[in-house]
N, C-alpha and C positions, 0 to 999 in steps of 0.2 A: 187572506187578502180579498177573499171575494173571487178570485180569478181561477178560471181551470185551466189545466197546464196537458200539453198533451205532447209528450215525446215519441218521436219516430226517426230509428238512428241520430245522425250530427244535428237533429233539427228541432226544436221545440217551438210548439203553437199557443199562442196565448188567449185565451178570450173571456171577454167579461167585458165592462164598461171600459170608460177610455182611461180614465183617473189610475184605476187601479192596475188598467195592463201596461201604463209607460209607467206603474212604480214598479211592477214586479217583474220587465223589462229589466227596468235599471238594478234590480237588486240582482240576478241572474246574469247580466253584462259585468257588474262589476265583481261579482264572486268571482268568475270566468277569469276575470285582471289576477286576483289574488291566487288561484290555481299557476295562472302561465306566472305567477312570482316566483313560485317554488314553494308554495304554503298547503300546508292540507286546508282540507276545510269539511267541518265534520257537521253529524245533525244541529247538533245546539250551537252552530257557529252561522248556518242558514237562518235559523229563527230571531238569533239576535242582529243579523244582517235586515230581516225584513223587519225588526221593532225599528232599527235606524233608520234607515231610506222611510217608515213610515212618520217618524218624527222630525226627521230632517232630509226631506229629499236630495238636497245640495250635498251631502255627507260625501266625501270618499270612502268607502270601506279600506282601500291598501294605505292610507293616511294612519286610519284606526290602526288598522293591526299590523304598523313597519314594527320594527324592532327598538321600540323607542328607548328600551333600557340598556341598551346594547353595550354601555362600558362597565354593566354591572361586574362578567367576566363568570358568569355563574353556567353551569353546567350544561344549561340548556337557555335558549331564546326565552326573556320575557318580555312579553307583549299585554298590551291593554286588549279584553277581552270583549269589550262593548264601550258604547259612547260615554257612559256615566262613568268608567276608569279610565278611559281614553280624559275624560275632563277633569276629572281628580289628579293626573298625572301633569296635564297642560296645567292647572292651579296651584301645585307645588314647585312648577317649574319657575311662573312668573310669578309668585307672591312671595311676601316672610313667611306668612302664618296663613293655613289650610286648615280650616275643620271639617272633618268629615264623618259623617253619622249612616249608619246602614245593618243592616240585619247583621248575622254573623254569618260568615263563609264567602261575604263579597269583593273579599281583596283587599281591603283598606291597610291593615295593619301591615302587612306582605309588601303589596305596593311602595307605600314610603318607607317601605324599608330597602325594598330596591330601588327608590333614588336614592335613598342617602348614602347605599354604600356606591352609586354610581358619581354623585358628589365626590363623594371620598377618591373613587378614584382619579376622577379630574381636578384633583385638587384643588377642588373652591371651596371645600373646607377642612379643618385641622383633624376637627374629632367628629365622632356621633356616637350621641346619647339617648340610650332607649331608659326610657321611665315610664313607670304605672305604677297605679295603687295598691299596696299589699293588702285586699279585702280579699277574705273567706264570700265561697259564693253559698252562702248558708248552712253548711256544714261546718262544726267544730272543731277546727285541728289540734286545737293546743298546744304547747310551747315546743318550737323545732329546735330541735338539736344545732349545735355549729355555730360557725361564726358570723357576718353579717349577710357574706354572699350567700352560706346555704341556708339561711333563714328566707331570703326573700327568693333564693332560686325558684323553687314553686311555682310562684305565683309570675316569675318572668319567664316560662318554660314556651308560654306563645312567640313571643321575640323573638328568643334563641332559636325556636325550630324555621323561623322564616331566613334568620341569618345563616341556619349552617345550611338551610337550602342553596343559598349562593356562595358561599365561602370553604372553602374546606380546612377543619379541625384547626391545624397546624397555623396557617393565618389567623384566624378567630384568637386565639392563645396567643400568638403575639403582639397584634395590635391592642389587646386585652390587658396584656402584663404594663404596656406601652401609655396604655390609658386614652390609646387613640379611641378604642370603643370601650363603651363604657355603659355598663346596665344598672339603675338605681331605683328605689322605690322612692317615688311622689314624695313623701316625707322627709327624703333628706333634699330637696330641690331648693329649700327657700334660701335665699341669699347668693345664689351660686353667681356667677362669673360663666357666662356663654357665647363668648365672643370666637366666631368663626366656628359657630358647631350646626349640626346639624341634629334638633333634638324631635324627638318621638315621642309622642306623649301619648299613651294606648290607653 
């Protein structure tokens, strides 16, 4: 940020221009917030604190990372990890339809998948339907063995591992047998009937 930071005991010094030391002020006041929450806060959670406060000074950081998924009911707290899933989470919440485009490893697929099973459990809707394209990613597989789920299992093996992160086995299997949740390839989606679901389109 420009700014040098000088610690001595309870005390840190700030100096640099005036711009940059009420932001890096504000990003080290409000970390301080999310500490006294009861939250760690690790190196890569500082870094992405000072991308926000430099993109949005008004930001709350303890806004960003409450517990926004909190009826997911999954083994541990998920939180939105920076402003860009922080706003992916707030556009699923208030829209039908969210597209969302990003490298891979940024949360997307994970993410709506913890609203939707947090959906699910506030019952605002009936079912949720995870769907994706059954393409080979350039490699040959040729004909899978089994029936229709372990043909496309494969290629649905991203979904599944973000759901049994927050569900355990036993749930997953029954709402499954139930047809509450529901995993299909893109190709059988045409004509479907989706009233009150919650679908995933990866």
């Amino acid at each position: 940020m420009g700014v040098e930071a000088h610690a001595r005991g309870n005390e840190v010094r700030l100096a640099g221009e005036s711009v940059p030391v009420e932001l890096a002020r504000n990003v080290l006041e409000q970390l301080y917030g999310v500490l006294r929450s009861g939250r760690g806060v690790h190196e890569r959670d500082v870094g992405a604190a000072i991308e926000m406060v430099v993109e949005r000074p008004s930001v709350k950081l303890n806004e960003v990372y409450e517990d926004v998924l909190g009826s997911v009911g999954a083994r541990r707290p998920i939180r939105a990890k920076n402003l860009s899933q922080r706003r992916y989470v707030e556009s699923i919440r208030t829209h039908d339809v969210t597209v969302c485009i990003g490298p891979a490893g940024t949360g997307k697929t994970y993410l709506a998948m913890a609203m939707a099973i947090a959906a699910l459990n506030r019952k605002e809707v009936s079912r949720v339907i995870l769907t994706r394209p059954a393409v080979e990613a350039g490699e040959r597989l040729g004909f899978l063995p089994g029936d229709l789920t372990e043909k496309v299992d494969p290629y649905m093996r991203p979904l599944y591992d973000a759901l049994h992160d927050m569900m355990d086995f036993e749930k997953i299997g029954r709402l499954t047998e139930r047809g509450v949740i529901e995993v299909a390839p893109l190709a059988f989606m045409r004509g479907r009937t989706l009233n009150d679901s919650f679908v995933i389109l990866d």
